[in-house]
PyMOL Python script that loads the backbone (N, CA, C, O; Angstrom):
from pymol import cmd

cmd.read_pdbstr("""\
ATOM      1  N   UNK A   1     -34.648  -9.739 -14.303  1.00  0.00           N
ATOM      2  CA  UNK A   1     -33.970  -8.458 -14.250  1.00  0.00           C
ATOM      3  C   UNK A   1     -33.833  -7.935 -12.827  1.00  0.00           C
ATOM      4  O   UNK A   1     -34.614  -8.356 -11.974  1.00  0.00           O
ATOM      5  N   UNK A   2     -32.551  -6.719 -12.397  1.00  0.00           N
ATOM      6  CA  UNK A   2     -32.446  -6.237 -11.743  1.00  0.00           C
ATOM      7  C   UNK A   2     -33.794  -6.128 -10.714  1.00  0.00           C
ATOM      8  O   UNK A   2     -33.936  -6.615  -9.592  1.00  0.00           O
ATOM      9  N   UNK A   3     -34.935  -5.122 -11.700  1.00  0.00           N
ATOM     10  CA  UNK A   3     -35.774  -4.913 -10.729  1.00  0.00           C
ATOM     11  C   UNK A   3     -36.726  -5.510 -10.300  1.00  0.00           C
ATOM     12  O   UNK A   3     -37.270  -5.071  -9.287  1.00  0.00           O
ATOM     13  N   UNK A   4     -37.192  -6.618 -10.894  1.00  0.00           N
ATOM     14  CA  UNK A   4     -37.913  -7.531 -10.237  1.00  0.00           C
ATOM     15  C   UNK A   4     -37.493  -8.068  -9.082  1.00  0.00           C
ATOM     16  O   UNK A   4     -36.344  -8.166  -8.652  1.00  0.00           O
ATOM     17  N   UNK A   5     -38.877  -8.529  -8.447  1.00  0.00           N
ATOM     18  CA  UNK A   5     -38.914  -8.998  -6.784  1.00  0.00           C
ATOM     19  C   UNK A   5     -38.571 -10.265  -6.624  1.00  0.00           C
ATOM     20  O   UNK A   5     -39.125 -11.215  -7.177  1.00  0.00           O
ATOM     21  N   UNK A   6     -37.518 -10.329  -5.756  1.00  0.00           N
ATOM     22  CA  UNK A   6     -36.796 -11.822  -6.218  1.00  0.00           C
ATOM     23  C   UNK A   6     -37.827 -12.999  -5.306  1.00  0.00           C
ATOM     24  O   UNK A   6     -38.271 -12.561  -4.244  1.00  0.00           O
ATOM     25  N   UNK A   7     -38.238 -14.557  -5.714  1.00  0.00           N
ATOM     26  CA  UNK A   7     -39.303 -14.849  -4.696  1.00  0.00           C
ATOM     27  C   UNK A   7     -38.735 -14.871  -3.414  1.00  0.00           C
ATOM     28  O   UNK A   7     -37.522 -14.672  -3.334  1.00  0.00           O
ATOM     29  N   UNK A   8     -39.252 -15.034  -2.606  1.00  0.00           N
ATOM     30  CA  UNK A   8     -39.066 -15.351  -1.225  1.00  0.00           C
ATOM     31  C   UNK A   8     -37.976 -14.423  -0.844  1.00  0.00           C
ATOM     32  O   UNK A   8     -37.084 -14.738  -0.056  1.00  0.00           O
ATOM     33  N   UNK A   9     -38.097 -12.997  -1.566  1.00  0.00           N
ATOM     34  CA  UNK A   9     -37.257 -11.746  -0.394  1.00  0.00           C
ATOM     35  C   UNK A   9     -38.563 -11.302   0.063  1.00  0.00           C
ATOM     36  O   UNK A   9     -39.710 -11.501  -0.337  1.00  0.00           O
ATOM     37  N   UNK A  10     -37.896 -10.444   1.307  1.00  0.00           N
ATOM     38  CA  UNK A  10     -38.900 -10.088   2.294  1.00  0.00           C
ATOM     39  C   UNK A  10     -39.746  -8.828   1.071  1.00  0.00           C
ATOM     40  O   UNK A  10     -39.495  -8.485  -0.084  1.00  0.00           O
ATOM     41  N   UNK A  11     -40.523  -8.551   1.812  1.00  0.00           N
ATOM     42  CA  UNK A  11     -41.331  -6.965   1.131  1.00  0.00           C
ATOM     43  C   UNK A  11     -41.589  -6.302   2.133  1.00  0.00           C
ATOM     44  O   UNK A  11     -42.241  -6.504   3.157  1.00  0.00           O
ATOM     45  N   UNK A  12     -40.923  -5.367   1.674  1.00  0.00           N
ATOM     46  CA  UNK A  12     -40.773  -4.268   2.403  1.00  0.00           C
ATOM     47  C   UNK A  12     -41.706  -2.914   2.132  1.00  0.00           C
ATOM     48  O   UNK A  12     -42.351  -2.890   1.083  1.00  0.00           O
ATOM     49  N   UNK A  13     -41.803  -1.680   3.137  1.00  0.00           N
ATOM     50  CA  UNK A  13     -42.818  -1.168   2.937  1.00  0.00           C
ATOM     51  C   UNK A  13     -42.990   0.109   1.472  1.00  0.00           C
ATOM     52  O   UNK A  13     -44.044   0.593   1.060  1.00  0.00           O
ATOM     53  N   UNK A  14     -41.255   0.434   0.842  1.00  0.00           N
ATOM     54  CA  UNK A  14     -40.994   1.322   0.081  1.00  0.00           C
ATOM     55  C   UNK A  14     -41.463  -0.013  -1.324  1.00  0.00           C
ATOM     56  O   UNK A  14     -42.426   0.350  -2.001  1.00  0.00           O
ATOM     57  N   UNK A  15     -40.868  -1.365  -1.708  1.00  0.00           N
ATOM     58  CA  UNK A  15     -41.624  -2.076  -2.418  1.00  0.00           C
ATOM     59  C   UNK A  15     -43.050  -2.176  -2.351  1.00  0.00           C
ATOM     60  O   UNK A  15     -43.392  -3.158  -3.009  1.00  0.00           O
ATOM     61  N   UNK A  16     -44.213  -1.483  -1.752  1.00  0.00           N
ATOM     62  CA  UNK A  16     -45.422  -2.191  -1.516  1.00  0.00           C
ATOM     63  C   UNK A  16     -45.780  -0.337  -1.975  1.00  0.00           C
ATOM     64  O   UNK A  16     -46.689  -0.219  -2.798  1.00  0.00           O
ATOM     65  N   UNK A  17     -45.308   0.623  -1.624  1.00  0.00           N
ATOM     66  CA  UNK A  17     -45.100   1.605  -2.067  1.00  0.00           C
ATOM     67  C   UNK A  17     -45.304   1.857  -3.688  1.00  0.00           C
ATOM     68  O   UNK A  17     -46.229   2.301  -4.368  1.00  0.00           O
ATOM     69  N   UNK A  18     -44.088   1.393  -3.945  1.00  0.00           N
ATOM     70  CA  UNK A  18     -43.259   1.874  -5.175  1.00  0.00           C
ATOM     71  C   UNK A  18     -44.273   0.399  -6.196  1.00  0.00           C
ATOM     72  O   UNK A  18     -44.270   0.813  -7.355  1.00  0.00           O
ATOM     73  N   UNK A  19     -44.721  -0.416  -6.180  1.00  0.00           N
ATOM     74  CA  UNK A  19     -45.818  -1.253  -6.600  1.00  0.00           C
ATOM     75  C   UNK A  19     -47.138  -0.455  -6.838  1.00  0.00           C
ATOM     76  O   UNK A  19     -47.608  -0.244  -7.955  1.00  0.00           O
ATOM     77  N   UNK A  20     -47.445  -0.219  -6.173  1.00  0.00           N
ATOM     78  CA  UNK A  20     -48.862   0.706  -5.883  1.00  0.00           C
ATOM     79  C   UNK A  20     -48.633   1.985  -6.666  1.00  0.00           C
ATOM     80  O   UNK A  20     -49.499   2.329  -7.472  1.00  0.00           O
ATOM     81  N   UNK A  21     -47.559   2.709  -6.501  1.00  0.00           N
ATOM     82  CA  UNK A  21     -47.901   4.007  -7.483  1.00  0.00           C
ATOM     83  C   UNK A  21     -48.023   3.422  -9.055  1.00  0.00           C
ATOM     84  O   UNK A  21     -48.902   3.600  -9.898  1.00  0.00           O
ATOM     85  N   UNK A  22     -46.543   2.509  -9.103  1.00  0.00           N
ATOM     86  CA  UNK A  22     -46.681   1.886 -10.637  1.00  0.00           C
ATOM     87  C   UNK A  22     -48.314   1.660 -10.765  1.00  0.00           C
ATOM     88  O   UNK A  22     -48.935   2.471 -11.452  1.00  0.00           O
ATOM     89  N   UNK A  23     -48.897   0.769 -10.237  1.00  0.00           N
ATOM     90  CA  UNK A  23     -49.953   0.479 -10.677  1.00  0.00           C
ATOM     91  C   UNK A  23     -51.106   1.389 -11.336  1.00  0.00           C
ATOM     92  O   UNK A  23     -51.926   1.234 -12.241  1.00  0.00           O
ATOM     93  N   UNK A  24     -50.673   2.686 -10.197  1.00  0.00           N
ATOM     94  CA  UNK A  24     -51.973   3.549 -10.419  1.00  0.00           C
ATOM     95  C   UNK A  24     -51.203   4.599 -11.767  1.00  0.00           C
ATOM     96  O   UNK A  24     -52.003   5.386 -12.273  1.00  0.00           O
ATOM     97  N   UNK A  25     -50.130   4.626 -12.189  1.00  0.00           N
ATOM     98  CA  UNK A  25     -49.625   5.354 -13.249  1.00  0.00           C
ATOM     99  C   UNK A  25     -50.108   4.690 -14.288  1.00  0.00           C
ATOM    100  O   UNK A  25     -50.799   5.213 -15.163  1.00  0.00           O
ATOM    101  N   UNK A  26     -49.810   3.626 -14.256  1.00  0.00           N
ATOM    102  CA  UNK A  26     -50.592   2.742 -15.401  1.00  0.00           C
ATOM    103  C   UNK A  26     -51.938   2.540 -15.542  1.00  0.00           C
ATOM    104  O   UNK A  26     -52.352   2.257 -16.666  1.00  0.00           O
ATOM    105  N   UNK A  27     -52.602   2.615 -14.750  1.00  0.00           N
ATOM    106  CA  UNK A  27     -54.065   2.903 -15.030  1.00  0.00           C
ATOM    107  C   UNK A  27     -54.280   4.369 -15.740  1.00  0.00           C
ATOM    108  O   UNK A  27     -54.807   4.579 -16.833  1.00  0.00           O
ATOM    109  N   UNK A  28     -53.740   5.302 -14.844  1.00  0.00           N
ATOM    110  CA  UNK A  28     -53.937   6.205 -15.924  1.00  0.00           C
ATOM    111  C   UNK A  28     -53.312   6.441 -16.924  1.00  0.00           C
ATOM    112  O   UNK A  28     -54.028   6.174 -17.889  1.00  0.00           O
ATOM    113  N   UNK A  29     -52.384   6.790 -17.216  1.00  0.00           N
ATOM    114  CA  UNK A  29     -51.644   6.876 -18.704  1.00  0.00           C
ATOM    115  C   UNK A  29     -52.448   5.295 -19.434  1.00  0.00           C
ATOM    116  O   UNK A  29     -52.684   5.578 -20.609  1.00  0.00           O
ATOM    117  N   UNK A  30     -52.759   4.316 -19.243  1.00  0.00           N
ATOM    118  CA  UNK A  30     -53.504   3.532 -20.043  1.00  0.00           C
ATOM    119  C   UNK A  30     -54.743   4.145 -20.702  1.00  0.00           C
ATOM    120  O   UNK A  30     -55.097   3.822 -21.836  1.00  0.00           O
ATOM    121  N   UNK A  31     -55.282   4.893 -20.073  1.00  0.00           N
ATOM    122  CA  UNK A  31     -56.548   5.195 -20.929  1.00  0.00           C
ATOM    123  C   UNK A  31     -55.846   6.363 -21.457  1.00  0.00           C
ATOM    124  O   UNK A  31     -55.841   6.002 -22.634  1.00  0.00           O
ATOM    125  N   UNK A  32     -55.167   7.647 -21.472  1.00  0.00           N
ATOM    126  CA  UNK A  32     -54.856   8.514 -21.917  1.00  0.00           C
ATOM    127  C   UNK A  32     -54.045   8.005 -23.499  1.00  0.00           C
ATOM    128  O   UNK A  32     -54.228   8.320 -24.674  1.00  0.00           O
ATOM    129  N   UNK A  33     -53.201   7.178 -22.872  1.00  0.00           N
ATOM    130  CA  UNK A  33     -52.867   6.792 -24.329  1.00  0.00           C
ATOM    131  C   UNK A  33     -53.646   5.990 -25.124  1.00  0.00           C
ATOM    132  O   UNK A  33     -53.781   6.250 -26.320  1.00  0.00           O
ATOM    133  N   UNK A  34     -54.213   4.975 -24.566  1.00  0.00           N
ATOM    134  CA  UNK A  34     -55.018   4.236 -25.600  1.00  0.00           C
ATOM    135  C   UNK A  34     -56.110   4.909 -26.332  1.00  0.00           C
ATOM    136  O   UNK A  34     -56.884   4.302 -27.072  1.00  0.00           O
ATOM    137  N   UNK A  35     -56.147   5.999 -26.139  1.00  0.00           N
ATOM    138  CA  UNK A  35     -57.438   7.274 -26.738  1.00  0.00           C
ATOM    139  C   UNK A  35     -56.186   7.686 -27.787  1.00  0.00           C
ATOM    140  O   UNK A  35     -56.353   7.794 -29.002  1.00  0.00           O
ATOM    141  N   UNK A  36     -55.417   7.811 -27.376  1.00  0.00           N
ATOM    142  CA  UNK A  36     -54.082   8.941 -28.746  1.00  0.00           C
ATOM    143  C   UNK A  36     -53.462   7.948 -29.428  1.00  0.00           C
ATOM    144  O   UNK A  36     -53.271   8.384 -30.564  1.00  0.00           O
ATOM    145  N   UNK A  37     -52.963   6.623 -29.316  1.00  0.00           N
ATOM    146  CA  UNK A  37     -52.224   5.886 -30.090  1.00  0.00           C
ATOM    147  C   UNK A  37     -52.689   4.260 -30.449  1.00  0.00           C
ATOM    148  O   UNK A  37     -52.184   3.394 -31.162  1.00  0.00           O
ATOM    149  N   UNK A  38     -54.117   4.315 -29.435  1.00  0.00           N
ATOM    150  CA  UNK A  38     -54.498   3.048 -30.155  1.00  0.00           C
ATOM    151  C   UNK A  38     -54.355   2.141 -28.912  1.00  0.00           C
ATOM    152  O   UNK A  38     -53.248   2.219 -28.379  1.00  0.00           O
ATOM    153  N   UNK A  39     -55.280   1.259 -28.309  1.00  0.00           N
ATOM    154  CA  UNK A  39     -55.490   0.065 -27.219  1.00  0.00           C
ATOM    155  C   UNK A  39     -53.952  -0.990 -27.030  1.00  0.00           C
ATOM    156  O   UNK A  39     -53.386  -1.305 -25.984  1.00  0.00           O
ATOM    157  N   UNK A  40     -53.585  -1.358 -28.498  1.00  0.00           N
ATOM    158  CA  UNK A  40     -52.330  -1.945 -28.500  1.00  0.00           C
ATOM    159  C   UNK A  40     -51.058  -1.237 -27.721  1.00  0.00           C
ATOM    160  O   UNK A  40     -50.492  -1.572 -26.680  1.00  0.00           O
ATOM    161  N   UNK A  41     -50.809  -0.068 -28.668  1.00  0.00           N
ATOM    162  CA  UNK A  41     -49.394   0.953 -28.689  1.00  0.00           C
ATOM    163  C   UNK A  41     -49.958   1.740 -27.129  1.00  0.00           C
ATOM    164  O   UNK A  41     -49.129   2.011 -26.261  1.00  0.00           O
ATOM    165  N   UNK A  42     -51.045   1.961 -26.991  1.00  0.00           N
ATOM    166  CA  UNK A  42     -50.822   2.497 -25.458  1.00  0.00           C
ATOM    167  C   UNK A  42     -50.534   1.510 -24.957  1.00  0.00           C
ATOM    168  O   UNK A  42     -49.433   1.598 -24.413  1.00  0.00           O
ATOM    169  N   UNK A  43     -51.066   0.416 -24.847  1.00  0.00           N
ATOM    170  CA  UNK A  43     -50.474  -0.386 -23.611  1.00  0.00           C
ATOM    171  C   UNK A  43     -48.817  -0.314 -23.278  1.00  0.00           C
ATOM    172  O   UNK A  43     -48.192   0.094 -22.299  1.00  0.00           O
ATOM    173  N   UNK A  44     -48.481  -0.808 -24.350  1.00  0.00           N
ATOM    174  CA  UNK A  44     -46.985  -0.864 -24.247  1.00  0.00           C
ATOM    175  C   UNK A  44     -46.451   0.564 -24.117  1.00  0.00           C
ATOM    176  O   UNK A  44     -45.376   0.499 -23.521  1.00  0.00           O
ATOM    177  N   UNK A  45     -46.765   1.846 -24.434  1.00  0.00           N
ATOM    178  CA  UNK A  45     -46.687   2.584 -24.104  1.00  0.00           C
ATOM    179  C   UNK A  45     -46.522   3.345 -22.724  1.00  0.00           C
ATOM    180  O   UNK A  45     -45.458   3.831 -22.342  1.00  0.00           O
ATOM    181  N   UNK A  46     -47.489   3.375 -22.163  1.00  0.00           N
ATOM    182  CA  UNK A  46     -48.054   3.326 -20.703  1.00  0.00           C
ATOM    183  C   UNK A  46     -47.579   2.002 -19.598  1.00  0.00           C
ATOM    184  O   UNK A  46     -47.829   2.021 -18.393  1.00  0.00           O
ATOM    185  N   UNK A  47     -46.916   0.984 -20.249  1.00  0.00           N
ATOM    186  CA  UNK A  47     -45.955  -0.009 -19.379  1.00  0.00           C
ATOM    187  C   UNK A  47     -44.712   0.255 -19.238  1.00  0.00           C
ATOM    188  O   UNK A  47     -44.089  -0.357 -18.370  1.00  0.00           O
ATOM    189  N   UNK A  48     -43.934   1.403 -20.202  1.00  0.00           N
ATOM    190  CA  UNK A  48     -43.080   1.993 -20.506  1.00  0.00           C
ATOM    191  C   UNK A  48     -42.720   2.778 -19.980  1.00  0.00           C
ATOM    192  O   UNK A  48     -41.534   2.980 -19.719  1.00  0.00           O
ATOM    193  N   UNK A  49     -43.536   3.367 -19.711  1.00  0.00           N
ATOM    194  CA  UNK A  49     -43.808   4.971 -18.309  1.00  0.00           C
ATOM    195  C   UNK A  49     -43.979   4.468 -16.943  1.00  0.00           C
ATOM    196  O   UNK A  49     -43.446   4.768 -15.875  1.00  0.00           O
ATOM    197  N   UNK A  50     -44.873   3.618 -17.280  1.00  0.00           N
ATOM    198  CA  UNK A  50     -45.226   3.769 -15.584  1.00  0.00           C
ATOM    199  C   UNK A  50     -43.866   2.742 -15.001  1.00  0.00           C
ATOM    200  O   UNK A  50     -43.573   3.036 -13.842  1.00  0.00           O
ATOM    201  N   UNK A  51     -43.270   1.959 -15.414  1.00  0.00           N
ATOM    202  CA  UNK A  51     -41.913   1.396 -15.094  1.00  0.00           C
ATOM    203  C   UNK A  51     -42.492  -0.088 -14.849  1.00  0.00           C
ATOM    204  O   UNK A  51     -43.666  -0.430 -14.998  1.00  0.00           O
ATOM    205  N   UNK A  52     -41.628  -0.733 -14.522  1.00  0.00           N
ATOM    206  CA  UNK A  52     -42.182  -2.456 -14.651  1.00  0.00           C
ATOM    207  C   UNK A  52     -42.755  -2.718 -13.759  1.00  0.00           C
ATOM    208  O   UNK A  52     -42.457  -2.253 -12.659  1.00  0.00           O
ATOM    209  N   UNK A  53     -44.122  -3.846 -14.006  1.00  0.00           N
ATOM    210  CA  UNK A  53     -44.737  -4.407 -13.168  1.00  0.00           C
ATOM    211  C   UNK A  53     -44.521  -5.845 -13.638  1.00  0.00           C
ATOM    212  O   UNK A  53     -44.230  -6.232 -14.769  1.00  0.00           O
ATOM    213  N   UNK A  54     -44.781  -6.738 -12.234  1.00  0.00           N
ATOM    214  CA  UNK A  54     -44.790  -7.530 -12.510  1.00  0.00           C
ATOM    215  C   UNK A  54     -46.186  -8.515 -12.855  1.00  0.00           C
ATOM    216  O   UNK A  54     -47.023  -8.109 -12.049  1.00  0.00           O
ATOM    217  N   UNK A  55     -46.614  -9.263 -13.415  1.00  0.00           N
ATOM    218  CA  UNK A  55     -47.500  -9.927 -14.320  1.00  0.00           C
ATOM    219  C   UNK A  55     -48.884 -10.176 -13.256  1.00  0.00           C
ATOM    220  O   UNK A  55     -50.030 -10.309 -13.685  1.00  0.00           O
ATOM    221  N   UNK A  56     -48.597 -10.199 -12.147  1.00  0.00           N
ATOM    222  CA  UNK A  56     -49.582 -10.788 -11.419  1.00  0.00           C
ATOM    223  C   UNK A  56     -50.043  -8.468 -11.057  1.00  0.00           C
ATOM    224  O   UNK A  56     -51.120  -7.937 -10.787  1.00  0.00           O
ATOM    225  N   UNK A  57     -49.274  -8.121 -11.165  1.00  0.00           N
ATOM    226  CA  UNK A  57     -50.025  -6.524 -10.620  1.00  0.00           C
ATOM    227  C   UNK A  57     -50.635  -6.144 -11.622  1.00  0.00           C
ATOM    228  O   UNK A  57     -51.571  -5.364 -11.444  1.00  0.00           O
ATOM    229  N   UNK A  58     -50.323  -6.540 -12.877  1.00  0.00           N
ATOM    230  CA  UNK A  58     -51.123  -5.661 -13.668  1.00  0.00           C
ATOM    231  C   UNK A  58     -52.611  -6.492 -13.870  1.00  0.00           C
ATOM    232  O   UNK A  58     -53.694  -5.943 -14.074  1.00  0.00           O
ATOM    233  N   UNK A  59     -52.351  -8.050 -13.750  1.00  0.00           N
ATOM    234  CA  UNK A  59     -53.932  -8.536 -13.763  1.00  0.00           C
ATOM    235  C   UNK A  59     -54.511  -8.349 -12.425  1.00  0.00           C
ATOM    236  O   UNK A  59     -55.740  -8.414 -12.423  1.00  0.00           O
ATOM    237  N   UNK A  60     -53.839  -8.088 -11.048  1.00  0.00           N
ATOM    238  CA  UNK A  60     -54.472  -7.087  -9.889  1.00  0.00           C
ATOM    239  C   UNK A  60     -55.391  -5.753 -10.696  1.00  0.00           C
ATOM    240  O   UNK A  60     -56.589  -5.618 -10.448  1.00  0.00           O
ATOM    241  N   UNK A  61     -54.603  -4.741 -11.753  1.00  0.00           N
ATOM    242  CA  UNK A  61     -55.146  -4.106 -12.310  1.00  0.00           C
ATOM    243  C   UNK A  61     -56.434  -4.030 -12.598  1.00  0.00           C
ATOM    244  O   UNK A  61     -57.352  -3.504 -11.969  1.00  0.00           O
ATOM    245  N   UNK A  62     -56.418  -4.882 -14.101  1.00  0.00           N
ATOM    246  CA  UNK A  62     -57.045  -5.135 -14.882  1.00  0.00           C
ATOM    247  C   UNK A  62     -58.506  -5.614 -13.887  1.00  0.00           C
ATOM    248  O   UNK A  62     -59.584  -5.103 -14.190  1.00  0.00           O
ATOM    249  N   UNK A  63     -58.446  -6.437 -12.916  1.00  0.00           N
ATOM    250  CA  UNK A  63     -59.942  -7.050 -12.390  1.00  0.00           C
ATOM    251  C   UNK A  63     -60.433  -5.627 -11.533  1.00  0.00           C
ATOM    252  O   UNK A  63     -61.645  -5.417 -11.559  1.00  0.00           O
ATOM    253  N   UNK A  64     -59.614  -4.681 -10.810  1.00  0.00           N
ATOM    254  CA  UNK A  64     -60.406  -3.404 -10.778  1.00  0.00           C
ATOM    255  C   UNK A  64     -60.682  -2.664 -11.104  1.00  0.00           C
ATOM    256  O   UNK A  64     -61.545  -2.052 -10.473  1.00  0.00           O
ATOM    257  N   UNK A  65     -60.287  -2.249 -12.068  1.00  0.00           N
ATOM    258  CA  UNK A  65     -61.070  -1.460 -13.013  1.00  0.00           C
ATOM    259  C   UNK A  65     -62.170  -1.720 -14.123  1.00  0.00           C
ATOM    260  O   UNK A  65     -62.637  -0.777 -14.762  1.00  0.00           O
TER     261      UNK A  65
END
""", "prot")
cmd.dss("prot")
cmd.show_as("cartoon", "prot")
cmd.util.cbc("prot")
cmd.orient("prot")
């Protein structure tokens, strides 16, 4: 898709940016929702909101917290 990081384009500092907030939106709205709709339906929930990540940021995630 559109917004994924295509390989081998440069990264730039508004991508390294705009990565990093996603990440930290999704940490939180992850626990907020997974308390109101359930571990499953938040996730997808809260991946929904916080806007797309790509597969390797969210297991960046997942090992710090």
């Amino acid at each position: 898709p559109a917004h994924e990081h295509r390989p081998g384009a440069p990264v730039n500092t508004q991508y390294v940016y705009d990565t990093k907030f996603k990440q930290n939106a999704f940490g939180s709205l992850l626990g907020e929702y997974s308390a109101i709709f359930g571990p499953e339906d938040g996730q997808r929930l809260a991946v929904g909101d916080s806007g797309p990540l790509d597969e390797a940021s969210l297991v960046e995630h997942r090992e710090v917290t």
